[in-house]
C-alpha positions in Angstrom: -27.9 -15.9 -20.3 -26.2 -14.0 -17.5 -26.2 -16.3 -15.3 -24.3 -18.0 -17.8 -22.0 -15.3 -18.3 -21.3 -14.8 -14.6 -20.6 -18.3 -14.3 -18.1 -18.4 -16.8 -16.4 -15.3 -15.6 -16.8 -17.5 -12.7 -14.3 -19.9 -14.5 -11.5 -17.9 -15.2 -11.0 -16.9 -11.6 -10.5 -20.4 -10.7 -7.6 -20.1 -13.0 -6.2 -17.0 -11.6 -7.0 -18.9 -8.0 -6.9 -22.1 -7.4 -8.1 -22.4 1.6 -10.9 -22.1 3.4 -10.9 -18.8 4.9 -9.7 -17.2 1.6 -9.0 -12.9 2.0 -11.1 -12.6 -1.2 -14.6 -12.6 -0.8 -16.7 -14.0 -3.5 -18.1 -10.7 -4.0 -14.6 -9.4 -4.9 -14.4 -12.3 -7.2 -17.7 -11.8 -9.1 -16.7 -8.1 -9.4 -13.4 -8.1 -10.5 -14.6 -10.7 -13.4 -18.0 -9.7 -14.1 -16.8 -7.2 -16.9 -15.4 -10.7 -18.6 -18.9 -12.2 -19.2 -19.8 -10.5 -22.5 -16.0 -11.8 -23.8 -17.1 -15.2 -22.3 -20.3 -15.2 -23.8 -19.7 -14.1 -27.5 -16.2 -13.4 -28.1 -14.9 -10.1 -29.9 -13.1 -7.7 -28.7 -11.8 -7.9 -24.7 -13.0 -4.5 -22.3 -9.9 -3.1 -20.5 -11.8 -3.4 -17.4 -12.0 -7.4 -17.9 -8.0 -7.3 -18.0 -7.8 -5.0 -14.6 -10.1 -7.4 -13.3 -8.1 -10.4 -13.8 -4.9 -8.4 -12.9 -6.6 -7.6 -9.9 -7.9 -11.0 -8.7 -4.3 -12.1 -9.6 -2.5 -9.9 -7.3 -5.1 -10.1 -4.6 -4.9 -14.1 -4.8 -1.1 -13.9 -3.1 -1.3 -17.2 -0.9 -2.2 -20.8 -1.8 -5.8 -20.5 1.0 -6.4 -17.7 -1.0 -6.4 -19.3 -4.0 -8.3 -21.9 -3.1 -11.0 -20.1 -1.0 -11.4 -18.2 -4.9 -11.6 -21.7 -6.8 -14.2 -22.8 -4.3 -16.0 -19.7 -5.1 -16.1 -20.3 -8.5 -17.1 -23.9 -8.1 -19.8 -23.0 -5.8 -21.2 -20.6 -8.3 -21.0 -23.1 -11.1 -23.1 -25.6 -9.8 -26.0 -26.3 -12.1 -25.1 -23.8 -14.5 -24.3 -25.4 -17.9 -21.8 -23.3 -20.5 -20.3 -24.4 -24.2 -16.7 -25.6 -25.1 -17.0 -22.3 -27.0 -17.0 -20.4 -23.8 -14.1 -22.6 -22.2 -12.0 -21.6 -25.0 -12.9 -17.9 -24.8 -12.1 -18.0 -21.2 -9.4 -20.2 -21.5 -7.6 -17.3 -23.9 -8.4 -14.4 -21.7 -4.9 -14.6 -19.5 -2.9 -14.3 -22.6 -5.0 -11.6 -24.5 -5.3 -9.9 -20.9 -0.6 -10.4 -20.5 -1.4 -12.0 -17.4 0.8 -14.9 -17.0 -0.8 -18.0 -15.3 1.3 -21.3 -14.2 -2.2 -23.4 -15.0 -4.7 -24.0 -17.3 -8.3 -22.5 -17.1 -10.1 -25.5 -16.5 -14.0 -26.0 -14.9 -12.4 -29.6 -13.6 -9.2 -27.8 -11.5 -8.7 -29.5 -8.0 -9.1 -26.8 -5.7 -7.0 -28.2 -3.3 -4.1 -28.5 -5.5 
């Protein structure tokens, strides 16, 4: 179950991120979402700290290799973890509920070189 949840923290920082050598460590990535996972997981009520989190990884993710070195994070953590449309859709409303505005759709399929 939390690997589950970490993964689909995992998720939403792909949408806040979408190079290689990103400035963001994965670490930093895991981190700023893990307080997301419980949201994730079984909905209810958002923690503030998920919010700064995703404010955080937003603000950090300032250039396009950084952005992409985060998606491949994410993708790299996901592999062989399996998670429930439910969960997409709970991560998928987290920038909104959070006010952070994203140009792009949370999405487990995103093109990280896009």
């Amino acid at each position: 179950m939390m690997r589950v949840m970490v993964a689909i923290c995992l998720i939403i920082a792909s949408i806040v991120a979408r190079g290689s050598e990103a400035a963001v460590s994965c670490n930093s990535v895991v981190a700023n979402l893990y307080p997301c996972a419980v949201y994730v997981v079984q909905g209810g009520a958002i923690p503030s700290s998920c919010c700064m989190g995703i404010r955080r990884l937003n603000e950090q993710a300032k250039s396009a290799s950084d952005r992409q070195g985060i998606c491949r994070c994410i993708k790299s953590a996901l592999g062989g973890v399996s998670y429930s449309s439910k969960n997409l859709k709970n991560a998928a409303t987290l920038p909104a509920k959070c006010r952070v505005n994203l140009t792009f759709k949370i999405d487990p399929t995103i093109n990280c070189n896009r």
